[in-house]
DSSP file (Angstrom, degrees, kcal/mol; ACC not computed):
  #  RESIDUE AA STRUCTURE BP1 BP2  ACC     N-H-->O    O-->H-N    N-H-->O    O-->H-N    TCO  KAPPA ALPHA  PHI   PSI    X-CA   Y-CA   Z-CA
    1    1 A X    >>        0   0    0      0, 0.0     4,-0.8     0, 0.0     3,-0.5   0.000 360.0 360.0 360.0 -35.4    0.0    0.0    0.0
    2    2 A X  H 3>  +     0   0    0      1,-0.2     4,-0.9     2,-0.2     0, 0.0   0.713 360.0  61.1 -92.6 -20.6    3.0    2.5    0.7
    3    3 A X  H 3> S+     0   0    0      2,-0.2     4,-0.6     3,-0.1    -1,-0.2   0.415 100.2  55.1 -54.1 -15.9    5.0    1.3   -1.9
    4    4 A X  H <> S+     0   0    0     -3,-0.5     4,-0.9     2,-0.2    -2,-0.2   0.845 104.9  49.5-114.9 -55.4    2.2    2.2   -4.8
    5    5 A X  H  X S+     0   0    0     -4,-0.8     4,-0.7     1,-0.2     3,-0.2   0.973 111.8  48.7 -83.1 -39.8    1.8    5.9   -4.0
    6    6 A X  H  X S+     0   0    0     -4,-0.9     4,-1.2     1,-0.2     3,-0.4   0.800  96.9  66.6 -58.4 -37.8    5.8    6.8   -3.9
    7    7 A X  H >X S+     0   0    0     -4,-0.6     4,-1.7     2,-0.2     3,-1.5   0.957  97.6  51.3 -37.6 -71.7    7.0    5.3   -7.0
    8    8 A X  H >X S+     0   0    0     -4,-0.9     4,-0.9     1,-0.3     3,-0.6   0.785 103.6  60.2 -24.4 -57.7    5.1    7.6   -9.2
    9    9 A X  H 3X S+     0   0    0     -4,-0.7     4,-3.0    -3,-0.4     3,-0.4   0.758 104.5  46.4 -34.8 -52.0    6.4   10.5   -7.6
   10   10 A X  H <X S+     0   0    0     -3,-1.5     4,-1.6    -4,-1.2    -1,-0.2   0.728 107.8  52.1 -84.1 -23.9    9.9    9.8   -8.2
   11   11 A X  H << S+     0   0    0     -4,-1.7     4,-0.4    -3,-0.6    -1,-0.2   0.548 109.9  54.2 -97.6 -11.8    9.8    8.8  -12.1
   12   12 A X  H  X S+     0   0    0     -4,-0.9     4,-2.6    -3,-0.4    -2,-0.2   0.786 111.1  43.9 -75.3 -56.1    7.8   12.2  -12.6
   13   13 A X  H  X S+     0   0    0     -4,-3.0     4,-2.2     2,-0.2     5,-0.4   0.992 111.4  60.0 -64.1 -49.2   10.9   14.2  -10.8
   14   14 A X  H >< S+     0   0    0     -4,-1.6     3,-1.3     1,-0.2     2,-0.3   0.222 112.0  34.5 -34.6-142.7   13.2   11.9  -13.0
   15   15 A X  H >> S+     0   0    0     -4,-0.4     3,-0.9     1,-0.3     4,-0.7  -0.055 106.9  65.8 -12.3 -62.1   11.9   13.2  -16.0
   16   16 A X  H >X S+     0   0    0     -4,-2.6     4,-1.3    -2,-0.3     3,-0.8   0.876 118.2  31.8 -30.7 -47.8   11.3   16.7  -14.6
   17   17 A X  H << S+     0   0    0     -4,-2.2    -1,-0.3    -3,-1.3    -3,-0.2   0.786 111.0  58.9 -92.4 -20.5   15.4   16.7  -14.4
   18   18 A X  H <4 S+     0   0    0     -3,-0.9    -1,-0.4    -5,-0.4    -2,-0.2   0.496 106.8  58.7 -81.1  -0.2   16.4   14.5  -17.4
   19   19 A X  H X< S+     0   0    0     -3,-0.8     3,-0.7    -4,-0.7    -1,-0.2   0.737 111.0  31.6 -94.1 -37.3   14.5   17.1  -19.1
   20   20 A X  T 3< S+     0   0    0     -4,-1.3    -2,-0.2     1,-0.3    -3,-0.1   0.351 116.3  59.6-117.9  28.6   16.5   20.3  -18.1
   21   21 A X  T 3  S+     0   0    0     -4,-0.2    -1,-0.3     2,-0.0     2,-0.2  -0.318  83.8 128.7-115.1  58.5   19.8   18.3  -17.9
   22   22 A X    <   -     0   0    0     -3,-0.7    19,-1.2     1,-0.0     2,-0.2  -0.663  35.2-177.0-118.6 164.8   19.5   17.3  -21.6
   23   23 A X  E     -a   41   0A   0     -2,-0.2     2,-0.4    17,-0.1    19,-0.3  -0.905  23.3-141.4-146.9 155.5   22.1   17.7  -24.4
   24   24 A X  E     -a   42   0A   0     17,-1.3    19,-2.1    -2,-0.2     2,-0.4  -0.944  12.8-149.7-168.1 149.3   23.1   17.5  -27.8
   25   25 A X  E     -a   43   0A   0     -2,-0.4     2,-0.5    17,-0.2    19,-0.2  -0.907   2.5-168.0-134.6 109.7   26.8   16.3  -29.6
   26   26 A X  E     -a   44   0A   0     17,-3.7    19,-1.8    -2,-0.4    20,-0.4  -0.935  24.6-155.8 -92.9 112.9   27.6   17.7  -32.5
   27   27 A X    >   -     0   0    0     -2,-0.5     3,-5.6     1,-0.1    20,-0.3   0.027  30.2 -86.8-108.2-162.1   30.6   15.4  -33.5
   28   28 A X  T 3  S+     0   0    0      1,-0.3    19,-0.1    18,-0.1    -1,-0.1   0.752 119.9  58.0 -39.0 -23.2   33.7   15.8  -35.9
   29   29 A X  T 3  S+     0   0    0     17,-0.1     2,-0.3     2,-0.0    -1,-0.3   0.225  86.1  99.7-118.4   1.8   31.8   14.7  -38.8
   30   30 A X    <   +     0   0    0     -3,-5.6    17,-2.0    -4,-0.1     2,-0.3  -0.630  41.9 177.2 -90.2 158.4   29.4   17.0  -38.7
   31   31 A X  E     -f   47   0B   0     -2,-0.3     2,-0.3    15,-0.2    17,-0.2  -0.899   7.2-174.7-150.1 147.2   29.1   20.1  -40.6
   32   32 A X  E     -f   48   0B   0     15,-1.1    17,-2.5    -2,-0.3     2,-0.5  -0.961   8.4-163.1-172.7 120.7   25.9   22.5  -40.3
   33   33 A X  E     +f   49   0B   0     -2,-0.3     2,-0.2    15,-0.2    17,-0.2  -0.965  63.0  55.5-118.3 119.8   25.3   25.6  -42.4
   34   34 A X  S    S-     0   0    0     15,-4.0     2,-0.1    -2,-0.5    15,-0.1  -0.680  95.5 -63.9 147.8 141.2   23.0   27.6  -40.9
   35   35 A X        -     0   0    0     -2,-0.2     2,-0.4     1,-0.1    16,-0.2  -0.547  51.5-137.8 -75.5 150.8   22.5   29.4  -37.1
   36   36 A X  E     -k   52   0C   0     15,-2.4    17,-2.1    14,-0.4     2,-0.4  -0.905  20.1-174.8 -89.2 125.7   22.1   27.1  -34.2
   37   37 A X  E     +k   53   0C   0     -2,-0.4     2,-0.4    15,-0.2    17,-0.2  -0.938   2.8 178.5-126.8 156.7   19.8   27.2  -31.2
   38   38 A X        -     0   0    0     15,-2.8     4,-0.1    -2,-0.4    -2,-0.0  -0.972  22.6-154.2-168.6 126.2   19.7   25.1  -28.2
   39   39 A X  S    S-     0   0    0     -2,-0.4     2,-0.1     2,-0.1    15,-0.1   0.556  85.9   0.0 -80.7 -17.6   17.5   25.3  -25.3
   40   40 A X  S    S-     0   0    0      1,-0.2    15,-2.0    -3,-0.1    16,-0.9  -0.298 112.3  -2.3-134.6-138.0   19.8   23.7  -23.0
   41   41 A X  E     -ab  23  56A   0    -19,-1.2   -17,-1.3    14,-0.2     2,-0.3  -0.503  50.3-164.8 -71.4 135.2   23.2   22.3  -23.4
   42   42 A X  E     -ab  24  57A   0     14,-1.6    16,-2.5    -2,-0.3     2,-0.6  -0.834  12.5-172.4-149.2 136.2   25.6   21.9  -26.4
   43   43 A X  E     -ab  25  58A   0    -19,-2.1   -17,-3.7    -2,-0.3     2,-0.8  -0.879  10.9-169.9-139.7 103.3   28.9   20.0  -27.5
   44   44 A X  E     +ab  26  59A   0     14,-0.7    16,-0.8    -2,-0.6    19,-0.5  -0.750  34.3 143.2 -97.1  89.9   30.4   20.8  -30.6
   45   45 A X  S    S+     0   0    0    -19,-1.8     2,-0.1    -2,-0.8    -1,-0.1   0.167  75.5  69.8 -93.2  18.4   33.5   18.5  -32.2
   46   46 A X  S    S-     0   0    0    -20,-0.4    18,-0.9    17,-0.1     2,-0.9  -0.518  93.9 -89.0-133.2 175.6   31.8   19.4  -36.0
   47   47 A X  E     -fg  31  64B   0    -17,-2.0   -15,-1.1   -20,-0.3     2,-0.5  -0.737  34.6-170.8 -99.5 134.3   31.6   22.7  -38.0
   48   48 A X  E     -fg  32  65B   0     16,-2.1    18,-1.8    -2,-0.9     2,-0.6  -0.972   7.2-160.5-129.9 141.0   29.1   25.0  -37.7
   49   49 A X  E     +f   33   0B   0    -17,-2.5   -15,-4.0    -2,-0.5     2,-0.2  -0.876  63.4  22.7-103.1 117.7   28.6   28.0  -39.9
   50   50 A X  S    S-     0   0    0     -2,-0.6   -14,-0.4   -17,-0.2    17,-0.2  -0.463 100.4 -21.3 127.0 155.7   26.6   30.4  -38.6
   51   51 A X        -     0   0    0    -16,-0.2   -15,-2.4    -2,-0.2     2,-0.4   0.162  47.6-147.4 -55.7 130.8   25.5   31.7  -35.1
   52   52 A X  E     +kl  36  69C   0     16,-3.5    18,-1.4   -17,-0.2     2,-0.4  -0.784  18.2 175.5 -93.1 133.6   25.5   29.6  -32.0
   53   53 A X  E     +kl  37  70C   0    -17,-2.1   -15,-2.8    -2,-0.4     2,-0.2  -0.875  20.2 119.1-159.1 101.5   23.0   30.2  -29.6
   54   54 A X        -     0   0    0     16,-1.0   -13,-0.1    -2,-0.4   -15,-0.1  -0.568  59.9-102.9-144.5-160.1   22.6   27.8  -26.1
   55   55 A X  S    S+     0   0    0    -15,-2.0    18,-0.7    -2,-0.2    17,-0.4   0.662 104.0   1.1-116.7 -36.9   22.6   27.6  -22.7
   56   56 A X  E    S-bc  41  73A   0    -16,-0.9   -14,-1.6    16,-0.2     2,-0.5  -0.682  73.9-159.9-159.3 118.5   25.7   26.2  -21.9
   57   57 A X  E     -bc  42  74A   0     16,-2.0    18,-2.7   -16,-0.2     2,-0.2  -0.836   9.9-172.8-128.9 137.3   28.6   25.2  -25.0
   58   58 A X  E     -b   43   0A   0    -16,-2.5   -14,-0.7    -2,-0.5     2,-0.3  -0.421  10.1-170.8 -95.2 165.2   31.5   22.9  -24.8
   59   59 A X  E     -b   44   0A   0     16,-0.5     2,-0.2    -2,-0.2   -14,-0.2  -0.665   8.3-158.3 176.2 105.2   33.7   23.1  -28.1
   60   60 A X    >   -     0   0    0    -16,-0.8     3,-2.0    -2,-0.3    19,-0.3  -0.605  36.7 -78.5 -93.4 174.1   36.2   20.5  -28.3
   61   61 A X  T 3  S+     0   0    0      1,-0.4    16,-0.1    -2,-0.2    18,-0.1   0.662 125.6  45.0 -31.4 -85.3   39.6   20.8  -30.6
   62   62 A X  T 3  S+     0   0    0     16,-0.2    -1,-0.4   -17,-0.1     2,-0.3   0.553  86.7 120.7 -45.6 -44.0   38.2   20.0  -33.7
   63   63 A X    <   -     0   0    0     -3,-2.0    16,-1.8   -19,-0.5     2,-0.6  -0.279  41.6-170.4 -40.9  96.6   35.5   22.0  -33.3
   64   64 A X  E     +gh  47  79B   0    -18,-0.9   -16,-2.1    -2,-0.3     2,-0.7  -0.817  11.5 170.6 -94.0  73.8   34.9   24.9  -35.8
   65   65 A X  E     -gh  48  80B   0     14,-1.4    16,-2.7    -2,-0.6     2,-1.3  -0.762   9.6-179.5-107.5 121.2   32.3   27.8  -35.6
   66   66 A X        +     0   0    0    -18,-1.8     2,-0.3    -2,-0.7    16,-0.2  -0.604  66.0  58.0 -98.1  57.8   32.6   30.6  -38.1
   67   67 A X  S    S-     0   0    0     -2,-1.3    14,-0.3   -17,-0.2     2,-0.1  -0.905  95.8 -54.0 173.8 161.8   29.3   32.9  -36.6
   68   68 A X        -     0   0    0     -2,-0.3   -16,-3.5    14,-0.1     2,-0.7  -0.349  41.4-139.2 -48.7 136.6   28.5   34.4  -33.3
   69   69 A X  E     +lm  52  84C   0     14,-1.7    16,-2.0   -18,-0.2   -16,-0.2  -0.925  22.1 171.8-109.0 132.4   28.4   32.8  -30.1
   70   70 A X  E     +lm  53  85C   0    -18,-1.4   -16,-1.0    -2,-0.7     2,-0.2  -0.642  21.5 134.0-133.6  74.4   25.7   33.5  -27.5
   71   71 A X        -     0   0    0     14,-1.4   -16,-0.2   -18,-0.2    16,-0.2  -0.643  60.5-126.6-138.2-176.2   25.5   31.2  -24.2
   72   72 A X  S    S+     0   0    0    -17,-0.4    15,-0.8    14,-0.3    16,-0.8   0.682 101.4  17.2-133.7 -53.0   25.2   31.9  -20.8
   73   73 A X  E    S-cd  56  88A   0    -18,-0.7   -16,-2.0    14,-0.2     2,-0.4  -0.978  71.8-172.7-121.4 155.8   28.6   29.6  -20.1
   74   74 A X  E     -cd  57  89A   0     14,-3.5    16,-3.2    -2,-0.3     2,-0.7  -0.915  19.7-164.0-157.4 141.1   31.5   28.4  -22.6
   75   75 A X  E     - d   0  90A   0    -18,-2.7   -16,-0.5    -2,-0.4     2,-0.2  -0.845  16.3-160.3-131.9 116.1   34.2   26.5  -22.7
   76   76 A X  E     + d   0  91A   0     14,-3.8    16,-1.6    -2,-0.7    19,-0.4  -0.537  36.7 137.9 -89.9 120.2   36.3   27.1  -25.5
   77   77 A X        +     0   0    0     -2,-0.2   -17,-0.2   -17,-0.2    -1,-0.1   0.458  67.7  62.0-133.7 -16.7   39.1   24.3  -26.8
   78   78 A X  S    S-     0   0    0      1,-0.1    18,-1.5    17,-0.1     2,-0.3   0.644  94.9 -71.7 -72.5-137.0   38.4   24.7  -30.8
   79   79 A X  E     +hi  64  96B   0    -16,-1.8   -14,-1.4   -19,-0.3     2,-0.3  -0.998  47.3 173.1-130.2 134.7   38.6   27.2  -33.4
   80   80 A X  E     -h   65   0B   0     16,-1.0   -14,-0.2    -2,-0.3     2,-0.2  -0.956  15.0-174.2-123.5 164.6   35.8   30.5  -33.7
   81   81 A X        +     0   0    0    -16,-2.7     2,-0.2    -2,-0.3    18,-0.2  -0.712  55.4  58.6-151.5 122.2   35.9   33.2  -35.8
   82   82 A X  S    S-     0   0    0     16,-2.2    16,-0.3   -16,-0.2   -14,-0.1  -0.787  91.6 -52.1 145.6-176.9   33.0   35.7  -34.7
   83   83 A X        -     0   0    0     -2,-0.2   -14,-1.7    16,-0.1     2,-0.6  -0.451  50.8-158.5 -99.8 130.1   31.7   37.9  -31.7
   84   84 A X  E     +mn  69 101C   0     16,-1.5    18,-2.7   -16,-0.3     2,-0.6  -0.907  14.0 179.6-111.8 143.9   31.3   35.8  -28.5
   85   85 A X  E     +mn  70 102C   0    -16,-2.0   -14,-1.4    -2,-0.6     2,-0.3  -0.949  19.7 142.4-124.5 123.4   29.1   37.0  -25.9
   86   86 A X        -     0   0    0     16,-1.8    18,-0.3    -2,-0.6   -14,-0.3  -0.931  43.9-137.4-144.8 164.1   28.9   34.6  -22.7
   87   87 A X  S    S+     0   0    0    -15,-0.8    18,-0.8    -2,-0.3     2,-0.3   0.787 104.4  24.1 -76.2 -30.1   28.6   35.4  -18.6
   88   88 A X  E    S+de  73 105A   0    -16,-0.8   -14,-3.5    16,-0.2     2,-0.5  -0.848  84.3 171.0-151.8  79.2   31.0   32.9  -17.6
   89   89 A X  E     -de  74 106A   0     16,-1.3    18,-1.9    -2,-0.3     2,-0.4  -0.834  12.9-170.0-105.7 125.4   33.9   31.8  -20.7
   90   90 A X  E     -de  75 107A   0    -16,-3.2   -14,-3.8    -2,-0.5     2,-0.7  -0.938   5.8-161.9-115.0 154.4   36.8   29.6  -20.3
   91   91 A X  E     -de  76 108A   0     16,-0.8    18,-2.0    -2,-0.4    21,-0.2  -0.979  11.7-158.8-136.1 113.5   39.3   29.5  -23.3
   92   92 A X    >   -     0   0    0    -16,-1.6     3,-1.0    -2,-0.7    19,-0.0  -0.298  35.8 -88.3-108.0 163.1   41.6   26.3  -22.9
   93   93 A X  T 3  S+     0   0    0      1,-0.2   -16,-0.1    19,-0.1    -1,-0.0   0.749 121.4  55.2 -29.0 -54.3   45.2   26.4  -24.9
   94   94 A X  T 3  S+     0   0    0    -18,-0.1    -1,-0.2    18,-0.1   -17,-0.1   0.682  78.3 102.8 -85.0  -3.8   44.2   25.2  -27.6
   95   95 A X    <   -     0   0    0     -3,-1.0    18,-1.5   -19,-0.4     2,-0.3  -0.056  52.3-152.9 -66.5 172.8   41.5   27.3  -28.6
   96   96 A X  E     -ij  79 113B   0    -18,-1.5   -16,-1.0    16,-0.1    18,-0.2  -0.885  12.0-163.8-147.1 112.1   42.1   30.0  -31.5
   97   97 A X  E     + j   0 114B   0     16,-1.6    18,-0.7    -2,-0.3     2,-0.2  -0.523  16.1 176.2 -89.5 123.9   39.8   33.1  -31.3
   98   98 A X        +     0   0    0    -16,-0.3   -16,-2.2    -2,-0.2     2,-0.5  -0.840  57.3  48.8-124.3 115.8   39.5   35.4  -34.3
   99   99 A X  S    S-     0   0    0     -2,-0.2     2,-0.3   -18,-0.2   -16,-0.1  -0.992  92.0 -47.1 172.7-158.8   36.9   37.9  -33.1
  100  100 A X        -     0   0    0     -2,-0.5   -16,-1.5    16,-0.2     2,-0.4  -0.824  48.8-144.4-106.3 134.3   35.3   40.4  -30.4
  101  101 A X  E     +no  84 118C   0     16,-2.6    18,-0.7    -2,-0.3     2,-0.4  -0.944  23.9 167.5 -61.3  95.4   35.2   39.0  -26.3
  102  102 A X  E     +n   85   0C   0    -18,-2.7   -16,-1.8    -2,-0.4     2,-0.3  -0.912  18.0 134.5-132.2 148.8   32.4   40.0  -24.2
  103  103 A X        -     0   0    0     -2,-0.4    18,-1.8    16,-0.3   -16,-0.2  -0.959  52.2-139.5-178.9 125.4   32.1   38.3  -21.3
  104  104 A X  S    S+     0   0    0      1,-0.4     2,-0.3   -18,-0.3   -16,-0.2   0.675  96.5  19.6-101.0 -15.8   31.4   38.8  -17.3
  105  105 A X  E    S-e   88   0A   0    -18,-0.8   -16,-1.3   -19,-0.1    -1,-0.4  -0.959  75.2-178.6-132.3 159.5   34.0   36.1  -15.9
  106  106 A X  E     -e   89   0A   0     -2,-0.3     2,-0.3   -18,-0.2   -16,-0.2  -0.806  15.0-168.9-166.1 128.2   36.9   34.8  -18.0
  107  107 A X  E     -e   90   0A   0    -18,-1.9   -16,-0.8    -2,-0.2     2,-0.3  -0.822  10.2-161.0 -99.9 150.3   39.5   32.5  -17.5
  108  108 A X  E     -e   91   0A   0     -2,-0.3     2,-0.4   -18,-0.2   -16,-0.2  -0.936   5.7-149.5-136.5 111.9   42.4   32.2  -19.9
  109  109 A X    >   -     0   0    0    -18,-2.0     3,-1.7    -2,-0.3    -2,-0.0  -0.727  38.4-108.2 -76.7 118.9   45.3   29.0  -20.5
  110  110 A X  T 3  S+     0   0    0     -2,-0.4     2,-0.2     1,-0.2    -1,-0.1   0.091 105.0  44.7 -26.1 142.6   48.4   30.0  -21.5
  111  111 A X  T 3  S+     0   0    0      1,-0.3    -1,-0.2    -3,-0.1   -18,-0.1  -0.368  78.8 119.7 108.3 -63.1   48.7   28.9  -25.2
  112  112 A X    <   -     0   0    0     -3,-1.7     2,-0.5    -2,-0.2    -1,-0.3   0.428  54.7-140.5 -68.9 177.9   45.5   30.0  -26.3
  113  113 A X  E     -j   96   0B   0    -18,-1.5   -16,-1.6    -3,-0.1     2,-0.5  -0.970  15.2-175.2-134.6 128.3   45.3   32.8  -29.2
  114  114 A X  E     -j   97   0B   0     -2,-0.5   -16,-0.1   -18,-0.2   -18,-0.0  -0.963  10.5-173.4-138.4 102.4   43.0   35.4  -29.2
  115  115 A X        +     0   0    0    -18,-0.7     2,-0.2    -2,-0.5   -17,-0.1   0.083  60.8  49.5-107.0  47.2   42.7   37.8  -32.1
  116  116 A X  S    S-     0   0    0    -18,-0.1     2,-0.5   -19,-0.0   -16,-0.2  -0.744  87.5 -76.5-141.7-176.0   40.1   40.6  -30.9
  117  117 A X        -     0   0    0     -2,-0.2   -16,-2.6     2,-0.0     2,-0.2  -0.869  38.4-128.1-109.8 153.5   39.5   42.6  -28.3
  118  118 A X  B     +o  101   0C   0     -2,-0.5     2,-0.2   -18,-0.2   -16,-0.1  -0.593  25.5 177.6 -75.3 146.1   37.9   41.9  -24.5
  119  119 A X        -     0   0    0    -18,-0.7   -16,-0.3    -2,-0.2     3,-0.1  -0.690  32.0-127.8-179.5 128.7   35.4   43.4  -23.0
  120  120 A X        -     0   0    0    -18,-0.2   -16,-0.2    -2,-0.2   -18,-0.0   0.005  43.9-114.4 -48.4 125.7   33.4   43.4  -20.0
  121  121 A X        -     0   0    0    -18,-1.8     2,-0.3   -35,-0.2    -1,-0.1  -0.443  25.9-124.5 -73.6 165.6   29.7   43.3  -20.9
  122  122 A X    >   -     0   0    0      1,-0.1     3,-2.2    -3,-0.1     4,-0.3  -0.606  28.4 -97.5-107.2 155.3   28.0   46.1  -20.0
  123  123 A X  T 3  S+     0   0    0      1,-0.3    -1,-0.1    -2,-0.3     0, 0.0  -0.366 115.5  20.8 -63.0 143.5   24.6   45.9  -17.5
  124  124 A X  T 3> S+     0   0    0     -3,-0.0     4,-1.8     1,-0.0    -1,-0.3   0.528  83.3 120.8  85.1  -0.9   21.9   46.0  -19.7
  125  125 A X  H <> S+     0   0    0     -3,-2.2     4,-1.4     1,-0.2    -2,-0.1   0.970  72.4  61.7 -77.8 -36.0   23.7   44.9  -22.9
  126  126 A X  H  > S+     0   0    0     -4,-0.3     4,-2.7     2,-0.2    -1,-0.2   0.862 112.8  37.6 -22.9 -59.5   21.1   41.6  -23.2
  127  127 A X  H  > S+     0   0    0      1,-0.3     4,-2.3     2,-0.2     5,-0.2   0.942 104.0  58.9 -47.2 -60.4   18.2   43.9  -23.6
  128  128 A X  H  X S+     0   0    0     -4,-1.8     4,-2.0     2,-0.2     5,-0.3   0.908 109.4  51.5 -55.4 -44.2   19.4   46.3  -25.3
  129  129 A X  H >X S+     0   0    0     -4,-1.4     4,-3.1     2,-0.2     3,-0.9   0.979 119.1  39.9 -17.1 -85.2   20.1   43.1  -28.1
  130  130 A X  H >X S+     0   0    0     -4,-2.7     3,-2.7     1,-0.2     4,-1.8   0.903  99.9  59.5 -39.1 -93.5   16.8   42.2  -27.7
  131  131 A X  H 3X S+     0   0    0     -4,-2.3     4,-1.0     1,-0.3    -1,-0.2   0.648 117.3  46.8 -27.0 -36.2   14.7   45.2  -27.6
  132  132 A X  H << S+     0   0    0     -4,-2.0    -1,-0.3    -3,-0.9    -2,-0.2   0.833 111.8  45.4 -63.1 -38.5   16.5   45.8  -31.4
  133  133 A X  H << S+     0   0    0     -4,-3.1    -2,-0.2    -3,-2.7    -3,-0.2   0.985 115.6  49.5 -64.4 -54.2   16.0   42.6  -32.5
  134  134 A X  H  <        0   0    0     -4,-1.8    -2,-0.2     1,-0.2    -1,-0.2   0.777 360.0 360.0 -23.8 -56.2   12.6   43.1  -31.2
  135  135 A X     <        0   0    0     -4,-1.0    -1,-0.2    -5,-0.2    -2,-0.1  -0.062 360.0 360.0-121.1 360.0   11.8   46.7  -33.0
């Protein structure tokens, strides 16, 4: 009798959290022309051209994007070239940068190459995106 009503319970929070830990691999052999958007998390070993747009991006060595980056965290080991905008970016040795930074935390490994300039984002800079894109 007590066994019957807890069970349910527990495979309804499972889900609830396999839902908003969910993910998606793009791997080496991929190639994607075209912006990318992602509600959650993201793992790129492939090319993409054209703007990246997640919640939280991995980018291993091989990885290639040639378009904006937009995520909330990022952890950089590939190749971009375009604007990245994140809160929270780390940029590992091997990555190779050709663009604009902006960024509220940022860690940096010796090695890496960075051909743009940094810069803090400014409060309000989200909006302001938006409210143009918007208008």
């Amino acid at each position: 009798m007590f066994s019957k009503k807890p069970t349910p319970a527990p495979r309804a929070q499972q889900g609830k959290s396999m839902a908003n830990s969910t993910f998606s691999v793009f791997g080496a052999d991929i190639r994607i022309k075209g912006d990318v958007h992602a509600s959650a998390d993201l793992h790129i070993d492939g090319t993409v051209e054209g703007d990246v747009s997640c919640t939280s991006l991995v980018q291993g060595e091989s990885g290639e994007i040639v378009g904006a980056v937009k995520a909330e965290s990022a952890r950089l080991s590939g190749t971009v070239r375009g604007t990245i905008n994140v809160r929270e970016l780390v940029v590992l040795k091997s990555a190779r940068i050709q663009g604009d930074v902006h960024y509220d935390a940022l860690t940096i490994e010796q090695g890496a190459q960075v051909d743009g300039r940094f810069a803090p984002r400014a409060v309000g800079e989200e909006s302001a995106v938006v409210s143009l894109a918007a208008g």
